[in-house]
PDB file of the backbone (N, CA, C, O) and the ligand in Angstrom, with CONECT records:
HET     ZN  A 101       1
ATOM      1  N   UNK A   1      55.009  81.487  93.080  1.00  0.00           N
ATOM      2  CA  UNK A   1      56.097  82.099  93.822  1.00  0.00           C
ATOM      3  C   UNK A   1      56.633  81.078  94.821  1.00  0.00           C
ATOM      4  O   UNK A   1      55.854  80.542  95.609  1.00  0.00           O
ATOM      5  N   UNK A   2      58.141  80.744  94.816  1.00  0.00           N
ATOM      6  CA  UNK A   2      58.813  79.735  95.736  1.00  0.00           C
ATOM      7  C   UNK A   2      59.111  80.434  96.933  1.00  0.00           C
ATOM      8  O   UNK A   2      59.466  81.612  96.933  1.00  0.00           O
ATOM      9  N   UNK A   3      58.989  79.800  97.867  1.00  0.00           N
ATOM     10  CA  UNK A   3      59.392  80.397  99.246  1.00  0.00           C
ATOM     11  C   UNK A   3      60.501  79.193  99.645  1.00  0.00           C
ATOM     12  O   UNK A   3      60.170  78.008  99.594  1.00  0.00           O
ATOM     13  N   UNK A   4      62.299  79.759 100.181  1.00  0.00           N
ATOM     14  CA  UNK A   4      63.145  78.718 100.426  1.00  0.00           C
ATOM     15  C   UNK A   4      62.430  78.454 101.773  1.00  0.00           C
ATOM     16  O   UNK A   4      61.811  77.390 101.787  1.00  0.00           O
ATOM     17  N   UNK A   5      62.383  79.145 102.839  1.00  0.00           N
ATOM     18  CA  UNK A   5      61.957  78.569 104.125  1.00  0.00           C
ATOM     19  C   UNK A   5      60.959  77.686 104.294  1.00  0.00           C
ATOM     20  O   UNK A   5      61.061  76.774 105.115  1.00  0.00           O
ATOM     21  N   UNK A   6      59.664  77.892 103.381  1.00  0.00           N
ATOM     22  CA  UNK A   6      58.719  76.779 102.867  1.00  0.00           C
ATOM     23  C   UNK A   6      59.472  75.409 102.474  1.00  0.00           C
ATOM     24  O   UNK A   6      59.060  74.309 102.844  1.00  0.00           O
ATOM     25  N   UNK A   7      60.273  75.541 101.922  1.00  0.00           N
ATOM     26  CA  UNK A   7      60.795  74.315 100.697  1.00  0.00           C
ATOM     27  C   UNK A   7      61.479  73.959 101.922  1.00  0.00           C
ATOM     28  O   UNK A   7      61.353  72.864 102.469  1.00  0.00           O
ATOM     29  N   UNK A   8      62.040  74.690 102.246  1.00  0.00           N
ATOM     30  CA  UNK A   8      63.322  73.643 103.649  1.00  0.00           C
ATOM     31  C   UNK A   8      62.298  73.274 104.467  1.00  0.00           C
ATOM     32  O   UNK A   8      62.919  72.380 105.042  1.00  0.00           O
ATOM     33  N   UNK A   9      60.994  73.247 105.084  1.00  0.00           N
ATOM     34  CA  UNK A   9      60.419  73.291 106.269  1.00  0.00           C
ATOM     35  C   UNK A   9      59.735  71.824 104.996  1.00  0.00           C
ATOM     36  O   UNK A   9      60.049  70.657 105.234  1.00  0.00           O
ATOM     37  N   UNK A  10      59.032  72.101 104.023  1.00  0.00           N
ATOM     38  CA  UNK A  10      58.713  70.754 103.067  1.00  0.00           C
ATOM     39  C   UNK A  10      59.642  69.481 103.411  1.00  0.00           C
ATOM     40  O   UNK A  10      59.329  68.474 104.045  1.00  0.00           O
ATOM     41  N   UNK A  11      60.921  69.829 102.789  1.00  0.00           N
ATOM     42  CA  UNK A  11      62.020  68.774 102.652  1.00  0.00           C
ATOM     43  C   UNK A  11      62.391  67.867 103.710  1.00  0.00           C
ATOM     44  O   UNK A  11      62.660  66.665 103.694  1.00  0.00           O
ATOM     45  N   UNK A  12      62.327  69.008 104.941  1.00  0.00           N
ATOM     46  CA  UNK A  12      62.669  68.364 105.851  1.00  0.00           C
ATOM     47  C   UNK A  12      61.507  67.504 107.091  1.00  0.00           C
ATOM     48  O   UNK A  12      61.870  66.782 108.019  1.00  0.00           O
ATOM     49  N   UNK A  13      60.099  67.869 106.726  1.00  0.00           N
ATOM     50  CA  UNK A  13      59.270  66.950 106.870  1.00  0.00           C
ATOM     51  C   UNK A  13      59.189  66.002 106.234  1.00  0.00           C
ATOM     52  O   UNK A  13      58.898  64.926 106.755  1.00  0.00           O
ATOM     53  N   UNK A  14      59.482  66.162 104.592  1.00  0.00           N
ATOM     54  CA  UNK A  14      59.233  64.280 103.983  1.00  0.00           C
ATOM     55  C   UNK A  14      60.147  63.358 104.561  1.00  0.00           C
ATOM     56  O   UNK A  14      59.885  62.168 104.735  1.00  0.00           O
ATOM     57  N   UNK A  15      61.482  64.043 104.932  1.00  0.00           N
ATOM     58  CA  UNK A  15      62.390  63.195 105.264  1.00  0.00           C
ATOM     59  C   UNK A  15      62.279  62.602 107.017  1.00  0.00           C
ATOM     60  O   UNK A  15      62.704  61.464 107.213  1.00  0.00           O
ATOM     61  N   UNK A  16      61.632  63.504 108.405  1.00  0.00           N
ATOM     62  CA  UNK A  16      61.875  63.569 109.189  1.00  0.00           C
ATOM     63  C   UNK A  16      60.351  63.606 109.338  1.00  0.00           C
ATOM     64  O   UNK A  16      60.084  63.513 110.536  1.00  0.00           O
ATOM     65  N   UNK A  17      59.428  63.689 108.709  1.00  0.00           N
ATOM     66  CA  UNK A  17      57.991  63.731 109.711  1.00  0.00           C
ATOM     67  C   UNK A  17      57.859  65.076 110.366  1.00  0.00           C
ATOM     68  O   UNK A  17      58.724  65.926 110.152  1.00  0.00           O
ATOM     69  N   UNK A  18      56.811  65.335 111.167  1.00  0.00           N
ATOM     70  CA  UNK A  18      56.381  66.502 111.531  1.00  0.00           C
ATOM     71  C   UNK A  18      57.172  66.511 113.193  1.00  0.00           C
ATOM     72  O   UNK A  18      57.056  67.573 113.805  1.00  0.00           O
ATOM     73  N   UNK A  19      57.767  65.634 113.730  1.00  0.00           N
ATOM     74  CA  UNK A  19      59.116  65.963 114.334  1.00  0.00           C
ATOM     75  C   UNK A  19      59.978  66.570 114.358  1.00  0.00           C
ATOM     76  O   UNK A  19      60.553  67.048 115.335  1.00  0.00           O
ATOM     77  N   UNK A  20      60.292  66.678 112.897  1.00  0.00           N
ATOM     78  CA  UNK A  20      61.487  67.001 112.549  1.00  0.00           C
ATOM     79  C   UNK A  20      61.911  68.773 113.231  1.00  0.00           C
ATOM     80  O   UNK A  20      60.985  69.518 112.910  1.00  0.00           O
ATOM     81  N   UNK A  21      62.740  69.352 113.835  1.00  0.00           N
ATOM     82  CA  UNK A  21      62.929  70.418 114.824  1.00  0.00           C
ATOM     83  C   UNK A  21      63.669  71.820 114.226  1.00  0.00           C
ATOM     84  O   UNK A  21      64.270  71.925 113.157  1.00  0.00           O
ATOM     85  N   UNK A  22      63.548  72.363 114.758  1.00  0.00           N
ATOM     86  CA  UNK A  22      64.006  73.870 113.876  1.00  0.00           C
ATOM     87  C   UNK A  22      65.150  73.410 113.539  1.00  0.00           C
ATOM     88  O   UNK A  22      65.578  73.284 112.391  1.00  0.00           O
ATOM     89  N   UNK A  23      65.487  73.243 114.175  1.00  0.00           N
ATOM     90  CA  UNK A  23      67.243  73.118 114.005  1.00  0.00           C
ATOM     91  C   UNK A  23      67.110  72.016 112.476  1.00  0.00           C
ATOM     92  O   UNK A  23      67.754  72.470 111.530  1.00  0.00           O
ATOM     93  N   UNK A  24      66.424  70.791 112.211  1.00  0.00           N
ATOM     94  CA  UNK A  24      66.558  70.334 110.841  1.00  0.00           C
ATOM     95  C   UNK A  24      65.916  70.905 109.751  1.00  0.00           C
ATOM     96  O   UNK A  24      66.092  70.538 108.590  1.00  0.00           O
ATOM     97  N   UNK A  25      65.101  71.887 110.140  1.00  0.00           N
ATOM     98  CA  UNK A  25      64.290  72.906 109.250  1.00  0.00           C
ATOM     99  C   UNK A  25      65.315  74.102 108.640  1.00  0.00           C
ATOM    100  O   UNK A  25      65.239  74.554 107.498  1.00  0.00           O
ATOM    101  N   UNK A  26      66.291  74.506 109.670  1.00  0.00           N
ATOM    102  CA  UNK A  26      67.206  75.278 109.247  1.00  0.00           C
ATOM    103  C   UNK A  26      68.578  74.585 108.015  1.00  0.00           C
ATOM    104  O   UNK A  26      69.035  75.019 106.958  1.00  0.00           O
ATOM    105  N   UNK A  27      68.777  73.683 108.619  1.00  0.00           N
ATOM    106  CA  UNK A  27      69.750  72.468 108.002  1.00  0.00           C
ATOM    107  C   UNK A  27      69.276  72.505 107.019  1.00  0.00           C
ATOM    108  O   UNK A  27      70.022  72.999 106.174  1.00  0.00           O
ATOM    109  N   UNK A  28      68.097  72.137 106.571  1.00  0.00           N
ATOM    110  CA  UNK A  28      68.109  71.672 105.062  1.00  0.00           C
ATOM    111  C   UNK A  28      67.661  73.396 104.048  1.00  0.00           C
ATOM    112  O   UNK A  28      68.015  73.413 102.869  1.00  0.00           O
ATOM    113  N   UNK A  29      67.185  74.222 104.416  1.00  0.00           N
ATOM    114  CA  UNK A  29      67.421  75.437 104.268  1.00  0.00           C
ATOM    115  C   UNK A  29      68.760  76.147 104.340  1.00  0.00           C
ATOM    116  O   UNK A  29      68.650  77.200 103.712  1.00  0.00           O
ATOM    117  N   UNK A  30      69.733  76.036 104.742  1.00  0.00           N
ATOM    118  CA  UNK A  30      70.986  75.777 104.249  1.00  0.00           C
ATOM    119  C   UNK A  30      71.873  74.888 103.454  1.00  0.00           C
ATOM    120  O   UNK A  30      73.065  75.105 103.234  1.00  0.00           O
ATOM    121  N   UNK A  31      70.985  73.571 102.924  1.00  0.00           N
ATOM    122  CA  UNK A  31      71.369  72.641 102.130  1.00  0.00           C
ATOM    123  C   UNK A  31      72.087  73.381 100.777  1.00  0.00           C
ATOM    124  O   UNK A  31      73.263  73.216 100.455  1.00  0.00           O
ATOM    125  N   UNK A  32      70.920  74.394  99.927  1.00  0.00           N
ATOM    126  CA  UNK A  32      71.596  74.388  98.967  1.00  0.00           C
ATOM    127  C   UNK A  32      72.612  75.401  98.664  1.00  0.00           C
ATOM    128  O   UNK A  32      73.127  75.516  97.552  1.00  0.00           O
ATOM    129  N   UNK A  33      72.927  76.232  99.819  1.00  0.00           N
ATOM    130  CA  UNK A  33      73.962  77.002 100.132  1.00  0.00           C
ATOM    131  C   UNK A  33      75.722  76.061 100.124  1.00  0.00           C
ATOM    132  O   UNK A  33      76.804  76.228  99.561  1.00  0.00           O
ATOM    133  N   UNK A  34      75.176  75.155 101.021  1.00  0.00           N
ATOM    134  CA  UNK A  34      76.576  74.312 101.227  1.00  0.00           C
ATOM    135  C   UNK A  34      76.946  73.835  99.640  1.00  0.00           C
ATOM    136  O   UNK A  34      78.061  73.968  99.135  1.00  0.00           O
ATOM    137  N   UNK A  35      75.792  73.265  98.984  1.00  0.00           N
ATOM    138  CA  UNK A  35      76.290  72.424  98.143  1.00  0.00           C
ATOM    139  C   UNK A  35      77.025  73.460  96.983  1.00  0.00           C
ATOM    140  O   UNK A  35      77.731  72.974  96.101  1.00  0.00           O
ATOM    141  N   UNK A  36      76.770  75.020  97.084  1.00  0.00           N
ATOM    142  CA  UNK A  36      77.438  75.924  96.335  1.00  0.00           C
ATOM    143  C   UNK A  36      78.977  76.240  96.966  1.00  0.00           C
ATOM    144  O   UNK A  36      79.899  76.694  96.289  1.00  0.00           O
ATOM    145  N   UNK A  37      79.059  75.917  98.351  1.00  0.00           N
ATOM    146  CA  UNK A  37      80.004  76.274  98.960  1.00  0.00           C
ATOM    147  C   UNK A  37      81.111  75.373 100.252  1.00  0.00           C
ATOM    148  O   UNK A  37      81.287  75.363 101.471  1.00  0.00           O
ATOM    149  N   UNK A  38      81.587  74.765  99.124  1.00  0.00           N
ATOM    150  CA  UNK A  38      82.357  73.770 100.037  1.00  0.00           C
ATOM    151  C   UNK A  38      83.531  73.732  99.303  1.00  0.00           C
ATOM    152  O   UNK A  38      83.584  74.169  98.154  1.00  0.00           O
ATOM    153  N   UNK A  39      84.743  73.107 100.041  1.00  0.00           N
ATOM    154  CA  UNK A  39      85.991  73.006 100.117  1.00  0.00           C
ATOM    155  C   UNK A  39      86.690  72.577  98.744  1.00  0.00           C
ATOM    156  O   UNK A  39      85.745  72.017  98.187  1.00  0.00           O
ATOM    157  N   UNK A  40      87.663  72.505  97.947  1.00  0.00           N
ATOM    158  CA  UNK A  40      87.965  72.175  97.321  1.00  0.00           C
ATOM    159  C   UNK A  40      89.189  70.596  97.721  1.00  0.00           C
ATOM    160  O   UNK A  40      90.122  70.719  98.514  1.00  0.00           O
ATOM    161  N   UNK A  41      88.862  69.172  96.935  1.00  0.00           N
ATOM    162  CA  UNK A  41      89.824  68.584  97.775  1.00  0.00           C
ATOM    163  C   UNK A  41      90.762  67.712  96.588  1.00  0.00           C
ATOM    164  O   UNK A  41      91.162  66.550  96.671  1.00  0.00           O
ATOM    165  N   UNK A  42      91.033  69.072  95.043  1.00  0.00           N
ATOM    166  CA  UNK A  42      92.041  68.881  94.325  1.00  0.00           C
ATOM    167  C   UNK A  42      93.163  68.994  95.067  1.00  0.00           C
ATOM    168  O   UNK A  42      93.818  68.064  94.597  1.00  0.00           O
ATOM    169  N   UNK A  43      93.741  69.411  95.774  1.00  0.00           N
ATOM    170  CA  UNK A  43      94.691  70.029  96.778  1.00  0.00           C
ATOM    171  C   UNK A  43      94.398  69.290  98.328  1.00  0.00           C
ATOM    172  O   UNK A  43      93.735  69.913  99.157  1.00  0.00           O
ATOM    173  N   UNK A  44      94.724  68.470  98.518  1.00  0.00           N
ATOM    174  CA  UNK A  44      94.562  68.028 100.055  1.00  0.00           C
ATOM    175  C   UNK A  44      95.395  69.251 101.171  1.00  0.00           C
ATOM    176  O   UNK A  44      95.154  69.132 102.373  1.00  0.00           O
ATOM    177  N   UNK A  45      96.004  69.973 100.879  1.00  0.00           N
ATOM    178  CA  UNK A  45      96.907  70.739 101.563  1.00  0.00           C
ATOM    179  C   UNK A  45      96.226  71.780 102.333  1.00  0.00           C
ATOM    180  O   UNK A  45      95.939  72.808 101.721  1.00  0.00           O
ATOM    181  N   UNK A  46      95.886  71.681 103.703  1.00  0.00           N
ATOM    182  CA  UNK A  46      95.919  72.674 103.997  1.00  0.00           C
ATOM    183  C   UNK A  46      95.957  74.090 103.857  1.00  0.00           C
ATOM    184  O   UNK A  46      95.256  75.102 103.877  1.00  0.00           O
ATOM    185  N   UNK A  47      97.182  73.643 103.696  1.00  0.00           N
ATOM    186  CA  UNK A  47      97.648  75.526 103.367  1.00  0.00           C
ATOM    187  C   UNK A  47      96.844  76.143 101.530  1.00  0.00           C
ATOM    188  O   UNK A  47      96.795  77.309 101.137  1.00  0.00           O
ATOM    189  N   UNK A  48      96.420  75.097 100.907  1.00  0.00           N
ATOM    190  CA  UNK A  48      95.785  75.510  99.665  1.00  0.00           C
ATOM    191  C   UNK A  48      94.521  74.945  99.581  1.00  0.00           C
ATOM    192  O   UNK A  48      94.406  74.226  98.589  1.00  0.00           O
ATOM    193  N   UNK A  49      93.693  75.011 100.166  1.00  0.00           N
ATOM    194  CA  UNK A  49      92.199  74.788 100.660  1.00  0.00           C
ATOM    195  C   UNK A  49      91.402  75.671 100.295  1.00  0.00           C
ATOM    196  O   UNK A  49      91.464  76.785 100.816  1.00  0.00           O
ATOM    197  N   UNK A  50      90.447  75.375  99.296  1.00  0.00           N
ATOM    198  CA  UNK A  50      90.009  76.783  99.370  1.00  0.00           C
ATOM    199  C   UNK A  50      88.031  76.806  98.780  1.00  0.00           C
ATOM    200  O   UNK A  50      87.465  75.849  98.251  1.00  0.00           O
ATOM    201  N   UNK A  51      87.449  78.041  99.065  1.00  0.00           N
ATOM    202  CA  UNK A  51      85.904  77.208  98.378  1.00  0.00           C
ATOM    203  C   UNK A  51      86.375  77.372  97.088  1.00  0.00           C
ATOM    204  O   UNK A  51      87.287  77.997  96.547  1.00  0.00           O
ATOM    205  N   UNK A  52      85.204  76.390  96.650  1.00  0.00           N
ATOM    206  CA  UNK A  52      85.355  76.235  95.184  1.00  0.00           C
ATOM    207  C   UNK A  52      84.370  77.413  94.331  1.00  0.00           C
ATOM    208  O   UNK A  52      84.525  77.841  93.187  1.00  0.00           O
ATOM    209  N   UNK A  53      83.554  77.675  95.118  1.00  0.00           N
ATOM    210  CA  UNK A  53      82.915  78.752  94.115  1.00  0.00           C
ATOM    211  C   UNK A  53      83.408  80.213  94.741  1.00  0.00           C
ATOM    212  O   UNK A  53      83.349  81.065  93.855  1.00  0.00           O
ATOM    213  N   UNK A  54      83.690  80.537  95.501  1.00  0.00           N
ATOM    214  CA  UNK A  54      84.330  82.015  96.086  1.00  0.00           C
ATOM    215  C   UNK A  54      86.063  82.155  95.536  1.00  0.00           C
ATOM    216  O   UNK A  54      86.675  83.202  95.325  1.00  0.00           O
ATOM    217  N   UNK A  55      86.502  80.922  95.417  1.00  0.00           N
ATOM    218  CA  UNK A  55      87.979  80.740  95.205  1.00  0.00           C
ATOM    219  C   UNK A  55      88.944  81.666  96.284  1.00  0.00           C
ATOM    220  O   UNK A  55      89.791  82.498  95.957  1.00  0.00           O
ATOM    221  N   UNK A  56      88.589  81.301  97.526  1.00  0.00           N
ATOM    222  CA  UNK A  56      88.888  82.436  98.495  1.00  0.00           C
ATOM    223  C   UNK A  56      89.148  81.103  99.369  1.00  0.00           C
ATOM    224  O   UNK A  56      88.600  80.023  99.146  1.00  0.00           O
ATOM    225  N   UNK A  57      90.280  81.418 100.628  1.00  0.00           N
ATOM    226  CA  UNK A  57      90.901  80.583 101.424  1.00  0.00           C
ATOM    227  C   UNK A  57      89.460  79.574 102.416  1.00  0.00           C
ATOM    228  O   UNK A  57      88.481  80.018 103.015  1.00  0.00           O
ATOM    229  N   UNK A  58      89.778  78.600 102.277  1.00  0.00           N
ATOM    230  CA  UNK A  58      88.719  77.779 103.373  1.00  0.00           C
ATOM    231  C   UNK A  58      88.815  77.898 104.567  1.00  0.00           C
ATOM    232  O   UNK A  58      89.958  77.879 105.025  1.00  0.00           O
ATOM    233  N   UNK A  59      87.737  78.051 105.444  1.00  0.00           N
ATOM    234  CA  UNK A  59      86.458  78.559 104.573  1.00  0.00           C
ATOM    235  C   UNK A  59      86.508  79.753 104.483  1.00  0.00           C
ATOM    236  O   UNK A  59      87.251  80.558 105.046  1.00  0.00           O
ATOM    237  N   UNK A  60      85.264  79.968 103.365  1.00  0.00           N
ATOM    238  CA  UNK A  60      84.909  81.347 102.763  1.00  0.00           C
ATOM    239  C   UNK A  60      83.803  81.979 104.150  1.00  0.00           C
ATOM    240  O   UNK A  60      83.386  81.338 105.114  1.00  0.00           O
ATOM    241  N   UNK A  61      83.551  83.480 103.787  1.00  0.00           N
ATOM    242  CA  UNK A  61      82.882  84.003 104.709  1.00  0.00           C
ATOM    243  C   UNK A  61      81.481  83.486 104.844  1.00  0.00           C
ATOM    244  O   UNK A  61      80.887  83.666 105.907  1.00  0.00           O
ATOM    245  N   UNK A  62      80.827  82.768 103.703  1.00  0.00           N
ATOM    246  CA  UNK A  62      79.383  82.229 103.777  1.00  0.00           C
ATOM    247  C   UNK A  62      79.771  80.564 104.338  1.00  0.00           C
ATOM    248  O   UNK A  62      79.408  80.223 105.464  1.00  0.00           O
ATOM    249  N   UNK A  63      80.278  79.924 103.734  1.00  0.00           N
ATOM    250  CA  UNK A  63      80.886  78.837 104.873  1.00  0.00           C
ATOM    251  C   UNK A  63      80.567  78.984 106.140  1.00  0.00           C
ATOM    252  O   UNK A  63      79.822  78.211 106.744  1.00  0.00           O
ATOM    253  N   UNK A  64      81.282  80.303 106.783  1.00  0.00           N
ATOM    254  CA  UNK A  64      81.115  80.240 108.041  1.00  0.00           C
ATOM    255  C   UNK A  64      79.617  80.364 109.069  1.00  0.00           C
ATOM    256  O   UNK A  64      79.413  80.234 110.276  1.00  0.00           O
ATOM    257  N   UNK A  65      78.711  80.694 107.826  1.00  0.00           N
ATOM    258  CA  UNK A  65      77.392  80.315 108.257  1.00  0.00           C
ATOM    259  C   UNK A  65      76.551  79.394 108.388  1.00  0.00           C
ATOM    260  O   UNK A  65      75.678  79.231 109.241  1.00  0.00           O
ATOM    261  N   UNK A  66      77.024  78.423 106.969  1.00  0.00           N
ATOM    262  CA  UNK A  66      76.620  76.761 107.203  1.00  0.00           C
ATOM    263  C   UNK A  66      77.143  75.966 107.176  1.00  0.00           C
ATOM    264  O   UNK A  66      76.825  74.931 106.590  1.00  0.00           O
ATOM    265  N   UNK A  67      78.475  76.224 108.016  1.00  0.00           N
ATOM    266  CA  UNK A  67      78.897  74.672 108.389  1.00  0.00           C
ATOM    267  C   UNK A  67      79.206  74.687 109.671  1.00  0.00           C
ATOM    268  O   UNK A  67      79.526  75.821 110.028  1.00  0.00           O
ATOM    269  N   UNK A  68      79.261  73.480 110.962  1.00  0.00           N
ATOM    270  CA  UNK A  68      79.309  73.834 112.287  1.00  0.00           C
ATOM    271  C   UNK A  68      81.015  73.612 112.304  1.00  0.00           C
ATOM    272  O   UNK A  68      81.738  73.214 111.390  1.00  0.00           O
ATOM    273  N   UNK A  69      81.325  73.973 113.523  1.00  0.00           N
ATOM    274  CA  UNK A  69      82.383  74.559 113.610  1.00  0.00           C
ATOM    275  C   UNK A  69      83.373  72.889 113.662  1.00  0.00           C
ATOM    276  O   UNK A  69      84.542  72.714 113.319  1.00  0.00           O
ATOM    277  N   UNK A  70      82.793  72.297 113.986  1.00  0.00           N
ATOM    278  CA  UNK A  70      83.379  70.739 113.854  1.00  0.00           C
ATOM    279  C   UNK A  70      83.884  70.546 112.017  1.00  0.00           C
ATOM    280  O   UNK A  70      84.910  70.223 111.419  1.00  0.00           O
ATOM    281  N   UNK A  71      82.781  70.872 111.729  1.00  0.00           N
ATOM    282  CA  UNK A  71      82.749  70.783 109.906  1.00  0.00           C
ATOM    283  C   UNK A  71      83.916  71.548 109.393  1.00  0.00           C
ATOM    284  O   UNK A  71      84.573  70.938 108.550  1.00  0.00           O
ATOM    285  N   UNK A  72      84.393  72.929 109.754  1.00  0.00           N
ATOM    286  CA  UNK A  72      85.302  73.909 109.140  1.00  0.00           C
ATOM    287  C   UNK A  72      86.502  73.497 109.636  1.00  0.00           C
ATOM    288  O   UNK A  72      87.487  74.071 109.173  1.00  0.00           O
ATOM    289  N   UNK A  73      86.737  72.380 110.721  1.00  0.00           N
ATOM    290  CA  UNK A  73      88.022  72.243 111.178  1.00  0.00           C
ATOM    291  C   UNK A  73      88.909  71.258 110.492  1.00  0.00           C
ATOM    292  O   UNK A  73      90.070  71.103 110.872  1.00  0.00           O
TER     293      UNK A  73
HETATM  294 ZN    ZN A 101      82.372  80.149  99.276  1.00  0.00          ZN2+
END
């Protein structure tokens, strides 16, 4: 049985050591969320931006959970 919070709290020790802080434990536990849900950039336009797997205006409503607000702008 896989546990994601296990696997992100794994990942982000091989990469970061036992340092590594909630906040990068959460990050990479949202890793494979983002990589389902990011921008489309066939369309550079603004106004036609959109995720690629929701096909819904950028960002989508799960977007707005893993990406920081610097990222969605
Ligand atoms: Zn989406």
């Amino acid at each position: 049985m896989s546990d994601p919070a296990i696997e992100a709290a794994d990942r982000a020790w091989d990469e970061r050591g036992f340092d590594a802080s909630a906040a990068d434990i959460a990050r990479e536990a949202l890793a494979p969320i983002r990589e389902l849900h990011f921008q489309s950039t066939r369309l550079p336009s603004r106004l036609y931006r959109h995720c690629v797997t929701c096909r819904t205006p950028w960002p989508c409503p799960t977007a707005r959970f893993c990406y920081t607000t610097e990222e969605l702008q």
